[in-house]
C-alpha positions as CSV (number, residue, x, y, z in Angstrom):
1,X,-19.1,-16.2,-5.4
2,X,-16.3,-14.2,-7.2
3,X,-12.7,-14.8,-6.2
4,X,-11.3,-12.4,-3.6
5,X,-8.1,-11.1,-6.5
6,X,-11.2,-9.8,-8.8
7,X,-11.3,-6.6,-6.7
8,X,-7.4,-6.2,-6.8
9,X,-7.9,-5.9,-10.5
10,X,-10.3,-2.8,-10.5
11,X,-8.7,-1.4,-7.2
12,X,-5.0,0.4,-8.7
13,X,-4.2,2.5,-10.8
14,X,-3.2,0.2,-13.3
15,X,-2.9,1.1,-16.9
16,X,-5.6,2.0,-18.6
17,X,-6.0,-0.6,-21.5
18,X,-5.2,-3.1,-18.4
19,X,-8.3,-1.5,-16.6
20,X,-11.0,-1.4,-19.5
21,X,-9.7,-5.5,-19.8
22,X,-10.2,-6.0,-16.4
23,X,-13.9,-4.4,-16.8
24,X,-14.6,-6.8,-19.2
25,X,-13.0,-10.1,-19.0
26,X,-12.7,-11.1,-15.2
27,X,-13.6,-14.7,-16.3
28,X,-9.7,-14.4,-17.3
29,X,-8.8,-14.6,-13.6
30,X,-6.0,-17.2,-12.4
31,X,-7.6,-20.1,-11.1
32,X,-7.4,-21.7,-7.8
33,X,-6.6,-24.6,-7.2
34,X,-8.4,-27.2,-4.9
35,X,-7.6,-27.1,-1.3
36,X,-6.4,-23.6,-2.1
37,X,-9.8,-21.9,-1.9
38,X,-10.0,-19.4,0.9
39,X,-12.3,-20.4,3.9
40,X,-15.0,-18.3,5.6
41,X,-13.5,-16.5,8.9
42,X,-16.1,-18.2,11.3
43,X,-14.7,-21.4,9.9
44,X,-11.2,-20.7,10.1
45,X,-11.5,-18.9,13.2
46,X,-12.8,-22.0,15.3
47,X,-9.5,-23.6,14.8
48,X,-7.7,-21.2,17.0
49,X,-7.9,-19.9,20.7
50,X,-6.1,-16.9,19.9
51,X,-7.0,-14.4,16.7
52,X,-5.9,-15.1,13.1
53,X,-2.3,-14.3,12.4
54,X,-1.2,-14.9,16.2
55,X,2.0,-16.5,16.5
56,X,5.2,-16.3,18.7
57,X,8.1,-14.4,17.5
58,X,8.1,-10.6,16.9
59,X,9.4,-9.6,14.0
60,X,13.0,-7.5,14.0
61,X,11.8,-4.0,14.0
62,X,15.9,-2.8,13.8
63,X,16.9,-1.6,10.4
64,X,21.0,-1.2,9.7
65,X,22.3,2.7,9.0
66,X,22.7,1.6,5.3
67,X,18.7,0.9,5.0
68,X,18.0,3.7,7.0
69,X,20.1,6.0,4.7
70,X,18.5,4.0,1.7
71,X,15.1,4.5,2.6
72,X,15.7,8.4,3.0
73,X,17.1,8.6,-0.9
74,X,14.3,6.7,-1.8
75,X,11.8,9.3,-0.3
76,X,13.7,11.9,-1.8
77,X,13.7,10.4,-4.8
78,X,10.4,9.6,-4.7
79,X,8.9,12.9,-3.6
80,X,10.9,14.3,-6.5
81,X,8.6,12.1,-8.9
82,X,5.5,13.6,-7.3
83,X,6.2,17.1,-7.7
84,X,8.4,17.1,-11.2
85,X,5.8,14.4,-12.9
86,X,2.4,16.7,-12.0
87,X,0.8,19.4,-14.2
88,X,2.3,22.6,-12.2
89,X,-1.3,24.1,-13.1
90,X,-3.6,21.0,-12.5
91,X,-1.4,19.4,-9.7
92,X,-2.7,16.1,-11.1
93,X,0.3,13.2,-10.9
94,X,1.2,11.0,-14.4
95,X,-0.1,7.3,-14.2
96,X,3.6,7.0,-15.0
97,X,6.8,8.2,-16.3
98,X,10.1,7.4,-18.0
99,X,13.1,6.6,-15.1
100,X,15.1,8.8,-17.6
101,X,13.8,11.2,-19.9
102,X,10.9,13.7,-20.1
103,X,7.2,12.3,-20.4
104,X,5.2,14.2,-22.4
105,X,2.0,11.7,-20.9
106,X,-1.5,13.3,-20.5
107,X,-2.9,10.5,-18.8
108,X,-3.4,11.2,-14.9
109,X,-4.3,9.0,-12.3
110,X,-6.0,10.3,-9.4
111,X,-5.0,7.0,-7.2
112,X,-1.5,8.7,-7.9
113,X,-2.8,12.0,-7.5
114,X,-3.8,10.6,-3.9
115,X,-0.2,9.6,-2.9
116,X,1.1,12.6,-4.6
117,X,-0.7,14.8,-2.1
118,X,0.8,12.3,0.8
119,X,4.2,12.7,-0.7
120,X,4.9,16.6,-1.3
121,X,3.8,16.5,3.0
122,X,6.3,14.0,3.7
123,X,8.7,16.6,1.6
124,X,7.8,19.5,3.4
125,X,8.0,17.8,6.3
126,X,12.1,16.5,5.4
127,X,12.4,19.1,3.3
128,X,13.0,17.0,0.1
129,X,11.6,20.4,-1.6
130,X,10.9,23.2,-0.2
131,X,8.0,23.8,2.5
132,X,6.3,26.5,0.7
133,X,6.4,25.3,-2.7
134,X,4.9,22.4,-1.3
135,X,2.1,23.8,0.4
136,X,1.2,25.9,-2.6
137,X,1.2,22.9,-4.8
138,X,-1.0,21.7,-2.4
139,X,-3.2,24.4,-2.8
140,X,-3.4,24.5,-6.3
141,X,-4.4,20.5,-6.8
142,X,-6.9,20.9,-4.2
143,X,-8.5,23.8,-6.0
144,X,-8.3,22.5,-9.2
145,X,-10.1,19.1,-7.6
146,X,-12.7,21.5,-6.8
147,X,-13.3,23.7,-9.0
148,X,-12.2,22.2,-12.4
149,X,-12.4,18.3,-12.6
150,X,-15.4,16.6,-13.6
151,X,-17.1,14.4,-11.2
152,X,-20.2,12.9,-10.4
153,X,-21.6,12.8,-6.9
154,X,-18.3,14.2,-5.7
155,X,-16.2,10.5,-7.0
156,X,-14.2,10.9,-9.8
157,X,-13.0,9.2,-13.0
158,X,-9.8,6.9,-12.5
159,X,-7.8,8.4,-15.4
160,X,-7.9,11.9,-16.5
161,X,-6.2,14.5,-19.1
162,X,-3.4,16.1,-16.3
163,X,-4.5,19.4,-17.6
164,X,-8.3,19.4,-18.1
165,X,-9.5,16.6,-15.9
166,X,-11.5,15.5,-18.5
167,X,-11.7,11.7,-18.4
168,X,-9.6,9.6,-20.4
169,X,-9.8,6.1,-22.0
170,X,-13.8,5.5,-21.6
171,X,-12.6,4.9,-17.4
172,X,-15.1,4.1,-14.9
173,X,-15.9,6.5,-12.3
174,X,-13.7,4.6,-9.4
175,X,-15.1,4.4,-6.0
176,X,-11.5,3.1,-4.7
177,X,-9.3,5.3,-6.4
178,X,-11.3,8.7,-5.4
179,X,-11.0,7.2,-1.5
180,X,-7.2,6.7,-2.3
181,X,-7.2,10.6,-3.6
182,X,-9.6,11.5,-0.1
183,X,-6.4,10.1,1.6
184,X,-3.9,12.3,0.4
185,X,-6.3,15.2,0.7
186,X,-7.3,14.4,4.0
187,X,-3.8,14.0,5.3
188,X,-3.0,17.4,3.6
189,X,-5.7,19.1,5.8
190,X,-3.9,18.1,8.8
191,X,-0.4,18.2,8.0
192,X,-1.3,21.7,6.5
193,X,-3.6,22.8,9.5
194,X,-2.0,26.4,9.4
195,X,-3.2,27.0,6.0
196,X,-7.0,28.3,5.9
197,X,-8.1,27.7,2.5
198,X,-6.2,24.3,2.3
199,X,-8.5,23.0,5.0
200,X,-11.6,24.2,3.7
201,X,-10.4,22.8,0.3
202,X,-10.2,19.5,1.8
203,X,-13.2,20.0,3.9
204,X,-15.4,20.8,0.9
205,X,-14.1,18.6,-1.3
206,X,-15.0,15.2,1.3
207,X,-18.2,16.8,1.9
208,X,-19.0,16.7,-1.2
209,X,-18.8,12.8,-1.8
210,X,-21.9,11.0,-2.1
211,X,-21.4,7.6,-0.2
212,X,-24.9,6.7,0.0
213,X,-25.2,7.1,-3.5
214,X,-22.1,4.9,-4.9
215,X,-24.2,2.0,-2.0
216,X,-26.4,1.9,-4.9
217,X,-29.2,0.4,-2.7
218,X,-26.8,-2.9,-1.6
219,X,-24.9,-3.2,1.8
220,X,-22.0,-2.9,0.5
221,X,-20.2,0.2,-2.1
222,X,-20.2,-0.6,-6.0
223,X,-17.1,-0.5,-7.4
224,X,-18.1,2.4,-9.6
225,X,-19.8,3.7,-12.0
226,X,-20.2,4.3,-15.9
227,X,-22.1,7.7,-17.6
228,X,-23.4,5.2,-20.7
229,X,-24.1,2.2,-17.8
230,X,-24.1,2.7,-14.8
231,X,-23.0,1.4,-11.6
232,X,-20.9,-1.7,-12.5
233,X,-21.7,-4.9,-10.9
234,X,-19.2,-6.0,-8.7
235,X,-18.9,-5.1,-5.4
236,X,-16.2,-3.7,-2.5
237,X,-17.4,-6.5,-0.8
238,X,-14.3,-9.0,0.2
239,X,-11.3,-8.1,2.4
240,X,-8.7,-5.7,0.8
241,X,-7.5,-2.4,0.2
242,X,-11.0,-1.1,0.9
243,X,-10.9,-0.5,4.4
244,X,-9.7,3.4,4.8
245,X,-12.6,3.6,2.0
246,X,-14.8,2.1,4.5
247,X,-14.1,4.4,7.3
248,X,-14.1,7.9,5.3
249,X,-17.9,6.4,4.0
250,X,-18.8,5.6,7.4
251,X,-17.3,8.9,9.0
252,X,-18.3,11.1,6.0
253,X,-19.9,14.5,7.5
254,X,-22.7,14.2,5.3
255,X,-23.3,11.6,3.5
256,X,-22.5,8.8,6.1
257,X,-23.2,4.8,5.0
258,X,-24.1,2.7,7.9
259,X,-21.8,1.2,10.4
260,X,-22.7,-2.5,9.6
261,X,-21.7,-1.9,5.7
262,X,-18.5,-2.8,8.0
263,X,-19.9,-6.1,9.3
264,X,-21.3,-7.1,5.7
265,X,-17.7,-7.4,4.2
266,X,-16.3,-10.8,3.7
267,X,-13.1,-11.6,5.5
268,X,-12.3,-14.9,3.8
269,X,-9.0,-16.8,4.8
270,X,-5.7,-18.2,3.7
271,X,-3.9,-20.3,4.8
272,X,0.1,-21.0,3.7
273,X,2.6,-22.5,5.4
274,X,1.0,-23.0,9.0
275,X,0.1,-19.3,8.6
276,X,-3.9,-18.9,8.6
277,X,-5.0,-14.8,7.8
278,X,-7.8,-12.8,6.6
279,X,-6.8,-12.1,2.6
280,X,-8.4,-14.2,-0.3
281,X,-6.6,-14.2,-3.3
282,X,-5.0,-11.2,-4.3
283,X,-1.8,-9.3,-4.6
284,X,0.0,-8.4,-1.8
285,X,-0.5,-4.7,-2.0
286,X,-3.9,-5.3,-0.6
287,X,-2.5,-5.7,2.6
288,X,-0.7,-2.7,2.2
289,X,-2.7,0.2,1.0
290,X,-5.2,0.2,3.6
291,X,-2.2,1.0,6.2
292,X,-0.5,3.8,4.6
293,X,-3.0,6.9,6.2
294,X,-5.1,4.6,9.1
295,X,-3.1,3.6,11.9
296,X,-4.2,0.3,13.2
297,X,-1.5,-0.5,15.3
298,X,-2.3,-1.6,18.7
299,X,-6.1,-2.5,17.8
300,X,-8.4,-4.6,16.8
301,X,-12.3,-4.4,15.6
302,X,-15.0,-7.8,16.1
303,X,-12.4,-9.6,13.6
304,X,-8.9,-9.2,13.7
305,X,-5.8,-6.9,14.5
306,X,-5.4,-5.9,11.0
307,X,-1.9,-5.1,11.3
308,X,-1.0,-8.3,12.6
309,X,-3.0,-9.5,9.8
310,X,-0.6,-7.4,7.2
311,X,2.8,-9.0,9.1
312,X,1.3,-12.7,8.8
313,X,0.5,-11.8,5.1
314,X,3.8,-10.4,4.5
315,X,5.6,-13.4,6.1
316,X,3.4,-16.0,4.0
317,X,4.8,-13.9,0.9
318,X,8.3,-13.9,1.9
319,X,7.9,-17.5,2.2
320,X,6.0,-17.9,-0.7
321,X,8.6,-16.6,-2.7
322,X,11.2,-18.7,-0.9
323,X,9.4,-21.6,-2.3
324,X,9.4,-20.0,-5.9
325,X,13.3,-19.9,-5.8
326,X,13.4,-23.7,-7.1
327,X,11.8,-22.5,-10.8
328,X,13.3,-19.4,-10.4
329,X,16.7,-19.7,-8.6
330,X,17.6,-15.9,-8.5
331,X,14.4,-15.5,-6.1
332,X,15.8,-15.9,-2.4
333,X,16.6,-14.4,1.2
334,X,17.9,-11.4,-0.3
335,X,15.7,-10.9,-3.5
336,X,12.1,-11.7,-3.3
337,X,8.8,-9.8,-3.9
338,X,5.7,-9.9,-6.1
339,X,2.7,-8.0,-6.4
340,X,0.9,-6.2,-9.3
341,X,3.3,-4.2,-11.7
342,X,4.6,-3.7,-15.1
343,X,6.3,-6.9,-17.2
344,X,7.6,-7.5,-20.3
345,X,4.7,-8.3,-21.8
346,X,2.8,-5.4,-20.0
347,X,0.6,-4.7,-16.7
348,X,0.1,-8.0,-14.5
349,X,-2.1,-8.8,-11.4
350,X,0.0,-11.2,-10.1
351,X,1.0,-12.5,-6.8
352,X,0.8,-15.1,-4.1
353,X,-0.2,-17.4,-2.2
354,X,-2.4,-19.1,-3.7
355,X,0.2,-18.5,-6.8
356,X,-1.6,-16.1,-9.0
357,X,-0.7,-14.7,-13.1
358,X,1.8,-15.9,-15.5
359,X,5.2,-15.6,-12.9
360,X,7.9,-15.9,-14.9
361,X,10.3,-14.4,-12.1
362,X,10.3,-10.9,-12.1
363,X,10.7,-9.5,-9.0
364,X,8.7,-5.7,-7.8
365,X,10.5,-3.4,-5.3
366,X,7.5,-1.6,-4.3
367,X,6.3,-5.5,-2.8
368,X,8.7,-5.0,-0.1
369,X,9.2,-1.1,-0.2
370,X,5.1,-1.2,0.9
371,X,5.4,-4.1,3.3
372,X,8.2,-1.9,5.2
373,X,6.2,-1.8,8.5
374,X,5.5,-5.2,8.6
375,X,8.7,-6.7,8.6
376,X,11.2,-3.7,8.6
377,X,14.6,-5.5,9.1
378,X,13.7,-8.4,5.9
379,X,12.1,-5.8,3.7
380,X,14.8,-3.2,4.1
381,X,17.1,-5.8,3.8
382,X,15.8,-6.6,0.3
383,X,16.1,-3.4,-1.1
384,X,19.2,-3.1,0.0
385,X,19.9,-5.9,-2.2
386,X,18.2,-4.9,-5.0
387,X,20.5,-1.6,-4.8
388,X,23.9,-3.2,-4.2
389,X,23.0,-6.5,-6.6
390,X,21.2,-4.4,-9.5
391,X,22.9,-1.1,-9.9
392,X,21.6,1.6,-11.8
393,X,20.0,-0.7,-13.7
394,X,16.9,-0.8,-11.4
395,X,18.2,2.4,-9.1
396,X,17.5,5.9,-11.1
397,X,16.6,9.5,-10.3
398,X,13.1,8.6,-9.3
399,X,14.4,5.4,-7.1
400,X,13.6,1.6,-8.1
401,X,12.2,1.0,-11.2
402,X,8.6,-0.8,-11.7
403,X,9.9,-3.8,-11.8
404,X,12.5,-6.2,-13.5
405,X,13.8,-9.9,-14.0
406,X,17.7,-10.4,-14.3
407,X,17.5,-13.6,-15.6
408,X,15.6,-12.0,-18.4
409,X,17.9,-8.8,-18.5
410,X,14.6,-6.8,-18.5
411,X,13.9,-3.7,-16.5
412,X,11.2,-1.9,-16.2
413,X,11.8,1.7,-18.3
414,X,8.9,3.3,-16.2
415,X,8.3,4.2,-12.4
416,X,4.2,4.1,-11.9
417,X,2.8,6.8,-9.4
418,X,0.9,4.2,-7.1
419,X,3.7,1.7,-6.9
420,X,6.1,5.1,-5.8
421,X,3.5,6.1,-3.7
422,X,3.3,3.4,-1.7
423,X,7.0,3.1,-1.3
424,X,7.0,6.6,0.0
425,X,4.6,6.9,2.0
426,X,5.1,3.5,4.2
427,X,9.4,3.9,4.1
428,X,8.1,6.9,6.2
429,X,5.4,5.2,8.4
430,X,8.2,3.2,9.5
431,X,10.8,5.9,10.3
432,X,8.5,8.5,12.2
433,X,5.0,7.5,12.0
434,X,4.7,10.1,10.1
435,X,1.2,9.5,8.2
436,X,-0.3,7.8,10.6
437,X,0.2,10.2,12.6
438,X,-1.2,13.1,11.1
439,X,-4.6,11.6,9.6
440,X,-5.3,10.0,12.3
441,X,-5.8,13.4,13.8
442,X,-9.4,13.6,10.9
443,X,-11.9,13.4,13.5
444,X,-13.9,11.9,11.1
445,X,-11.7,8.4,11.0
446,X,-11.7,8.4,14.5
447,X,-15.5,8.4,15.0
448,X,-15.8,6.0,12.2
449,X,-13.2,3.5,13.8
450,X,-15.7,3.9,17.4
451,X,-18.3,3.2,15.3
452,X,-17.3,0.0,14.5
453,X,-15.8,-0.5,17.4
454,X,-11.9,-1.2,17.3
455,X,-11.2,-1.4,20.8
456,X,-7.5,-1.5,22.1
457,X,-5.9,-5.0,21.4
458,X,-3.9,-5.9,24.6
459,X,-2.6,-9.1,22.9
460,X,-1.3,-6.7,20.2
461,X,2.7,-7.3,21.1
462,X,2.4,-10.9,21.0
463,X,0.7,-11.5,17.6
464,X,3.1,-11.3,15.5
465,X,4.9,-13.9,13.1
């Protein structure tokens, strides 16, 4: 059985020589160790009364008027990056940029396209920009989506020209990253209800993805797909960011998968520090993507209450870091955070527990920017930290930087669209809701979620770490 971290590889939009690597040499994939392996969650789950990830105390859900202010300049900030760093014709949002400088880049990610689309609501919504030049940008990306981009069976290719939409660097059409763009498009239908041909944009453009044909004849949805080879053989098949994917499949209007693709998926566990939850080995932004649009607050399917399951995976990292701080003393209460992102020697899917890549001590904002919900008072507090500690060298017109390690003096010169995106969109979740709220209204999720049957969870207030 592959490791649970191979589908974190293919899942962002991670650069693309990093991708076409990842396509071909997965064998490269850290190691576990013994006794580190994750366990089946029948196995794990006879050890406990109560559901995985159920302990006593709740986690502070206060943030200080400093974080709160912080987190507002970083959406600005961030929303800023979405609209300046997308083709004003295409609407389609750089892989990445230069913190300073202009990027003359080509290269598009539609995974950043997604949270692009998320973003420019959230700044209508605060006015970060204006309303209307927001809903027309909108407009545009959904059209050109539509009605210029190449695609196949509705999914798209992960990396395209930001102009033509013609596919770049030999990518694979992505099953994960078009769901990630269905996101942003979906919550754009709702947040932009008013708008008549936004919504039948949208409409058309989810009803146009083939589900049943990226199932490929299996239980469970390939990972994509490759004009000169076809599907490729691995699977969405282990817990991850893959659940909203799941839903929109299983919800789609007319080309539905079945509601026990749900059931098939492996929900393997970790365990760390007394802490047992549904994860495998990954990064950490597994646990956070799949949150940003569905709410899942309050509720709970035949498996688990996956938020509580994101708060005991976030608490396992904090730890995890903690424990990192005697190699790499600069890691602590008030600096910690690790998931995939740019280093000095390029892209790395790296991560913990089990410990996974070459750490070396570089520290990611976006680890605890996207964990905000989880555990608001320690995550705000890190950024914070970042701010105050780091200066300008990891603070810049677009927010945090990538990434960076001060015992190194290296900072990341780039901000990358997902790693923003995810900032953005869950510094908001915590402050209003604000995401949640609105695609949650897509009838489509909700009958998808019955269908699987998430029921309310009325344990919900006292699983938490």
């Amino acid at each position: 059985m592959r490791s649970a971290g191979a589908s974190g590889v293919l899942a962002v939009g991670a650069p693309a020589m990093a991708i076409a690597g990842a396509l071909q040499n997965e064998q490269q994939q850290p190691k576990v160790k013994p006794g580190q392996e994750p366990q089946p969650e029948s196995q794990a789950a006879q050890k406990y009364p109560q559901q995985l990830g159920a302990f006593i105390n709740r986690p502070l859900t206060q943030v200080s008027k400093a974080a709160e202010a912080l987190l507002d300049d970083l959406e600005g900030r961030g929303c800023d990056f979405f609209y300046n760093e997308a083709s004003p014709r295409s609407g389609m949002v750089r892989d990445r940029a230069p913190a300073a400088g202009r990027s003359l880049s080509r290269v598009s990610s539609i995974a950043a396209t997604g949270f692009g689309l998320s973003a420019l609501c959230i700044a209508a919504k605060r006015n970060y920009l204006r309303p209307s030049d927001c809903e027309a940008r909108v407009e545009k990306t959904l059209a050109f989506l539509l009605e210029e981009c190449p695609h196949e069976h509705g999914f798209l290719y992960h990396f395209i020209d930001i102009e033509s939409g013609q596919r770049m660097f030999g990518s694979e059409l992505s099953s994960i990253d078009t769901a990630l763009l269905l996101c942003g498009v979906l919550l754009c239908r709702q947040y932009f209800s008013g708008n008549t041909r936004i919504n039948a944009l949208a409409t058309t453009f989810y009803r146009r993805i083939d589900w049943q044909w990226m199932l490929n004849g299996g239980t469970t949805l390939s990972m994509g797909w490759l004009p000169d080879q076809g599907f490729l053989s691995h699977r969405w098949d282990i817990y991850s960011e893959l659940m909203t994917m799941y839903l929109m499949a299983i919800g789609s209007p007319t080309h539905p998968i079945p509601p026990e693709t749900w059931n098939a998926l492996q929900r393997p566990v970790v365990q760390f520090g007394g802490i047992d939850y549904i994860s495998g080995v990954a990064p950490l932004f597994i646990h956070q993507y799949a949150h940003a649009w569905c709410d899942y607050r309050d509720i709970k399917d035949l498996h688990a209450n996956y938020f509580t399951n994101s708060i005991a995976a976030t608490r396992t990292h904090q730890l995890w870091c903690l424990t990192l701080g005697k190699s790499f003393p600069w890691i602590d209460q008030d600096m910690w955070g690790i998931t995939a992102s740019d280093s000095r020697n390029g892209y790395r899917v790296w991560g913990g527990p089990p410990a996974m890549g070459p750490l070396d001590g570089t520290l990611v904002p976006c680890a605890a920017a996207g964990s905000l919900p989880f555990l608001p008072a320690e995550c705000s507090h890190v950024l914070l930290s970042m701010r105050e500690k780091m200066g300008d060298r990891v603070w810049t017109r677009y927010g945090f930087v990538d990434a960076f390690n001060s015992k190194t003096n290296w900072f990341a010169t780039d901000i990358l669209g997902i790693d923003q995106g995810i900032s953005v969109l869950m510094a908001e979740n915590l402050r209003s809701g604000f995401a949640w709220q609105y695609f949650m209204k897509n009838r489509e999720i909700v009958h998808a979620m019955n269908q699987v049957q998430f029921h309310p969870d009325p344990e919900a207030n006292s699983q938490v770490i």
